[in-house]
C-alpha positions in Angstrom: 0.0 0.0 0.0 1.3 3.3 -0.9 1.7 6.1 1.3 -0.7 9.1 1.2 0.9 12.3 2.9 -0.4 15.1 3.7 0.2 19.1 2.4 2.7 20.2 4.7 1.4 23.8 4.0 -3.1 23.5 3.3 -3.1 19.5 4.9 -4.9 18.5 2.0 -4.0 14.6 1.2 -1.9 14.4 -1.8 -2.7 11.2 -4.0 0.6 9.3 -4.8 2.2 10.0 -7.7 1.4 14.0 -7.2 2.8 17.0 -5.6 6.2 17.6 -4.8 8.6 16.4 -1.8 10.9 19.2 -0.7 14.1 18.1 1.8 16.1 20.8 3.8 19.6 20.3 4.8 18.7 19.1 7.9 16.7 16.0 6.6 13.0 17.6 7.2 10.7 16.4 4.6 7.9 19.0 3.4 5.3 17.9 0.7 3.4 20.3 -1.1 0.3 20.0 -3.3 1.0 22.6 -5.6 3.1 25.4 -6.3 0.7 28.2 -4.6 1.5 26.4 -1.2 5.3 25.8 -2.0 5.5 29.6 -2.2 4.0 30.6 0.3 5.9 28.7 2.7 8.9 30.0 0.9 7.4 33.5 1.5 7.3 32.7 5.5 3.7 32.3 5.9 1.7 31.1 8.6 -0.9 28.8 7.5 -3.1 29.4 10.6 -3.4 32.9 8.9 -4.3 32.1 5.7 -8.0 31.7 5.3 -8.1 29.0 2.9 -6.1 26.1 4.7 -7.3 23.7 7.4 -5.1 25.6 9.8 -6.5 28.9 9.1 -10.3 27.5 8.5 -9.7 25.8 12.1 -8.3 29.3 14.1 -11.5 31.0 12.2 -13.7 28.7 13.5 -15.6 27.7 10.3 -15.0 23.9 10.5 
């Protein structure tokens, strides 16, 4: 059985055979569903302030 992870930025579950692993130096793995959350780690942002991840719908209080 294949692994499902998920979206180290949104958490959405990433299908295998999708998205993109990303290793740091240290040997932390970071998947990413798309480019749109790749960047915005990159950019330093919070997902529990960005509306439209599980993080951010879950500080909001709309799940």
């Amino acid at each position: 059985m294949v692994e499902k992870h998920p979206c180290s930025f949104c958490g959405v579950q990433l299908e295998p055979g999708t998205g993109k692993m990303y290793v740091r130096k240290d040997g932390t793995i970071f998947y990413f569903c798309s480019t749109k959350c790749q960047n915005n780690y990159k950019l330093g942002r919070v997902p529990r302030r960005v509306s439209w991840t599980a993080a951010g719908k879950k500080a909001a209080n709309k799940e």
